[in-house]
N, C-alpha and C positions, 0 to 999 in steps of 0.2 A: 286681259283688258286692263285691270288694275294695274300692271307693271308697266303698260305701255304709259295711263296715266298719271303715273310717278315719274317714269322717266322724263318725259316730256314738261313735268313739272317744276321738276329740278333744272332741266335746258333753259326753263323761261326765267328762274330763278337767278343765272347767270350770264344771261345772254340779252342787254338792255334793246336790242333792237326789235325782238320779239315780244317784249313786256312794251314798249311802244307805241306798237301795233295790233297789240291785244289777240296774238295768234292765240286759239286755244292751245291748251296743253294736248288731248286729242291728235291733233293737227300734226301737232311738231312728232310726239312720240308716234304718234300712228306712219306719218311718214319716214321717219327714221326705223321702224320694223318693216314698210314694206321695201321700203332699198336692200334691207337687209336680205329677208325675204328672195328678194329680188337678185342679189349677190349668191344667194344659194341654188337658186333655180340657175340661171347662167353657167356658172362655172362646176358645181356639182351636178346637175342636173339632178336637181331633186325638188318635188314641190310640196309646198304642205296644203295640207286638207284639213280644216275648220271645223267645230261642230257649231253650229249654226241655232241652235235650237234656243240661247237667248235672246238674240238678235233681234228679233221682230215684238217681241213683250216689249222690250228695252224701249221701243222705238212708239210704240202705240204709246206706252206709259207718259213716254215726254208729251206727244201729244194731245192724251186726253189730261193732263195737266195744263194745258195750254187751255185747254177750254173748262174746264175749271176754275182758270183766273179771269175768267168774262163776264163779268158784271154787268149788266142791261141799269143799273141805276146810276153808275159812273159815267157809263158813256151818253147819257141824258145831258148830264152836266158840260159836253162837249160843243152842244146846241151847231148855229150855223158851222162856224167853222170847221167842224169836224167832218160835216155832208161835205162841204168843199173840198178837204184835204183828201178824205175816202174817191173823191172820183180824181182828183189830179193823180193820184196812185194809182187805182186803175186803169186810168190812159198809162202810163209809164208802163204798167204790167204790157199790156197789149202792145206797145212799141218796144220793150226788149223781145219777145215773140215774133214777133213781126220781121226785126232785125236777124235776129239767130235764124229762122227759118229761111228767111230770104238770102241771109251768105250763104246757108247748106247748101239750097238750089242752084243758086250761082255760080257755087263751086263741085255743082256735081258729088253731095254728099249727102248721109239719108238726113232728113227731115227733122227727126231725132236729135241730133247732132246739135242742130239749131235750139230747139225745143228746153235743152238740159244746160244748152248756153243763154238760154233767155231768163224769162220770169223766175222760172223754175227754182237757180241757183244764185244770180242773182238778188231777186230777191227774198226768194225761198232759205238760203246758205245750204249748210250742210245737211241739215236733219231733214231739209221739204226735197234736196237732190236727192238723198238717198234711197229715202219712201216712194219717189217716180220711177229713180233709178232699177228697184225691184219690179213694178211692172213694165220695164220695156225690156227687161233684158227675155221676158216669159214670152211663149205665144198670146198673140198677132204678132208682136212686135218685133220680137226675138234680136234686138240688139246686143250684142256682146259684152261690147265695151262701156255698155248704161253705167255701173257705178263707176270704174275709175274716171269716165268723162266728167260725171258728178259732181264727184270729188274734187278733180282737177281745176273745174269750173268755177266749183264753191271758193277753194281755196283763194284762187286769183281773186274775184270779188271780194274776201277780206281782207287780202291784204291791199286790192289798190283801192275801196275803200279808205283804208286808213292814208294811204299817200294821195288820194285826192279828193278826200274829207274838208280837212283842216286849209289848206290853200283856198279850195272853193266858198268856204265859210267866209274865209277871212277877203276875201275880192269883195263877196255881196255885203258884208256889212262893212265895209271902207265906200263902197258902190253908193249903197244907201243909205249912209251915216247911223245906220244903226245903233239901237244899247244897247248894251247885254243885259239883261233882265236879271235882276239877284244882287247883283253887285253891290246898291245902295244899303239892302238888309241885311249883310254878311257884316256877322259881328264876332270878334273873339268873347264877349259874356254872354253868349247865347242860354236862354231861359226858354224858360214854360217847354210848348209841347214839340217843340225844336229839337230838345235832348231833354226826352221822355224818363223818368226814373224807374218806368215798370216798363217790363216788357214781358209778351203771353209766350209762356215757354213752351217748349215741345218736350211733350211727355210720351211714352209708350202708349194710354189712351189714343191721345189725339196722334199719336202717329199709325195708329190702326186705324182712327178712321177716314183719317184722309186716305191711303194705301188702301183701304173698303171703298172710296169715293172714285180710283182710279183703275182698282178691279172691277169695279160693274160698269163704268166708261168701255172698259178692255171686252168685259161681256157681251154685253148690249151691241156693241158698236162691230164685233167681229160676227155676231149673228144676223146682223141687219145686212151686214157686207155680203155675207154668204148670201142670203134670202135674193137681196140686188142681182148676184151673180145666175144663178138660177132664173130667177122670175125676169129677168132684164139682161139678158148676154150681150146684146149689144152697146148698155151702157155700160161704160166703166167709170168706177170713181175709188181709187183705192183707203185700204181698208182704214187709215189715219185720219180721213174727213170723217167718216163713221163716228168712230170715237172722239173726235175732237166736239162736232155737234153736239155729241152723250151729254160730252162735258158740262158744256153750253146751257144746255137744256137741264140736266141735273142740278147744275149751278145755283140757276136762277128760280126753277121752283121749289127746291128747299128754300132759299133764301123767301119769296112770296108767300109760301106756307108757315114761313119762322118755325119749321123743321131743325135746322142746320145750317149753321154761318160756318163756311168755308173757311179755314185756316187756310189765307192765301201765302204767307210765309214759309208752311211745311209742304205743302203742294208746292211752290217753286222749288222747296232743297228736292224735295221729291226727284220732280220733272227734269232739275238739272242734272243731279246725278245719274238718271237714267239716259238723258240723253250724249255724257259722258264716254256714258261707257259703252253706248252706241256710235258713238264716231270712232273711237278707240276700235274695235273690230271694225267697224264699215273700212277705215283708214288702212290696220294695219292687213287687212287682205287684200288691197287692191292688187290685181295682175298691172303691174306698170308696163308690162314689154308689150302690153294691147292699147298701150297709147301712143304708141310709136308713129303709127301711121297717119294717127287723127293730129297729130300735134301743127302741122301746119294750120287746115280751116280752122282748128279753135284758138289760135293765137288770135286768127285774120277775127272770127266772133267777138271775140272776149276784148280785143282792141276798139272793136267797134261801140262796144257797151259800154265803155271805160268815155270813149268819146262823147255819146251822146247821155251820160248820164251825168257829164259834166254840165251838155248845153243845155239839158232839162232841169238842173238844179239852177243855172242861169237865168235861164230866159222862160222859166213856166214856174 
């Protein structure tokens, strides 16, 4: 997993059209081991077999970090706006779902399909594809090709993100004569707490106990999941909402109790490097020769999302 993420690092290192577009390093190395991969299987027939067994920590970790950094006193400070913003995104949720689901049918393909091209990856990326991706591919569901669709999926939405990001930006604010906000207080003598002289370091302490903060998130949240699964079989909700809520709720009553202020700095290197090296294996295992089939309807999806994700940033 590390050498994938070196590799890959080095590519974006030299490679300006990927530094651009702010491909992860993941992305680039993960897909470059699975062509390989891929190259090996094909023509030697030979396939490799993974040990799997950090994979799923990796993945919980990123996201009970994720809930972690949720402050209930920041997002006060959000007031109206923010209620507004929260439900114009969850329409958009709902209308990528809607859309992917609806070409699957259309075109005669499973539901699924749709599903992992909508919200999911979309607006999910990699880390929310991949975490779904593991339960469709399980019974009920038993979809094959769950992660590489995923992945495939994700991938497309960062990069055409990045290609029709900045054009769309730039229509609505020529559109609406907009200003960029900052501009005025961008100063080359920048003072006070602009460029801070202190900054809280990360020690072995506090890097125990953030790593303590994201082990009892991993705890908590993977026993709650089990309990759900037993006590509730018909509900599913995998095991990353568990642990991210931990977070949440961990979060914010230490912080109520003036228990423990969150080192939100070492929780994000944390959560980043685990979710690193969670793409990195997600990436470089994918079976590409199981996308073969699906490549047409998820072009005809993921064109469509490209579409209306432009008219939604337009016109809502």
């Amino acid at each position: 997993m590390v050498f994938v993420l070196l590799t890959g690092r080095y590519i974006i290192s030299k490679v300006k059209v990927l530094r651009d577009y702010n491909i992860p390093e993941p992305v680039v190395g993960g897909i470059l081991a699975a062509i390989f991969i891929l190259c090996v299987y094909q023509f030697l027939h030979i396939e490799f077999k993974f040990d799997t067994s950090l994979k799923d920590p990796l993945m919980l970790a990123f996201f009970s970090s994720i809930g972690l950094s949720a402050d209930f006193a920041s997002l006060k400070k959000g007031g109206k706006m923010l209620v507004i913003f929260l439900g114009v995104v969850v329409g958009l949720l709902f209308l990528q779902n809607i859309i992917g689901v609806g070409v699957s049918y259309a075109m005669g393909q499973n539901p699924l399909l749709g599903m992992l091209g909508g919200s999911i990856t979309m607006s999910g990326g990699h880390g929310t594809g991949a975490a779904w991706a593991d339960i469709f591919k399980n019974p009920p569901y038993n979809f094959g090709a769950a992660t590489e669709v995923a992945m495939a999926c994700a991938t497309f939405g960062l990069v055409m993100g990045g290609l029709i990001g900045g054009p769309t930006a730039r229509y609505l604010i020529k559109k609406h004569n907009l200003k960029i906000p900052g501009k005025e207080h961008i100063s080359k003598d920048s003072h006070g707490f602009e460029t801070p002289n202190k900054e809280r370091l990360i020690t072995p302490i506090s890097f125990i106990e953030s790593l303590a903060l994201i082990a009892m998130c991993l705890l908590i949240g993977t026993l709650l999941s089990d309990y759900s699964k037993s006590a509730f079989p018909s509900f599913n909700l995998p095991t990353f909402v568990y642990c991210l809520f931990m977070g949440v709720i961990l979060r914010n009553v230490l912080s109520a109790l003036n228990i423990h202020q969150v080192f939100d700095r070492e929780v994000s290197v944390l959560g980043n490097v685990s979710l690193s090296l969670f793409l990195a294996f997600a990436m470089m295992t994918l079976n590409l020769w199981e996308l073969v089939a699906l490549a047409l309807p998820m072009i005809v999806i993921l064109t469509a999302q490209a579409v209306c994700m432009v008219l939604f940033a337009v016109f809502v």
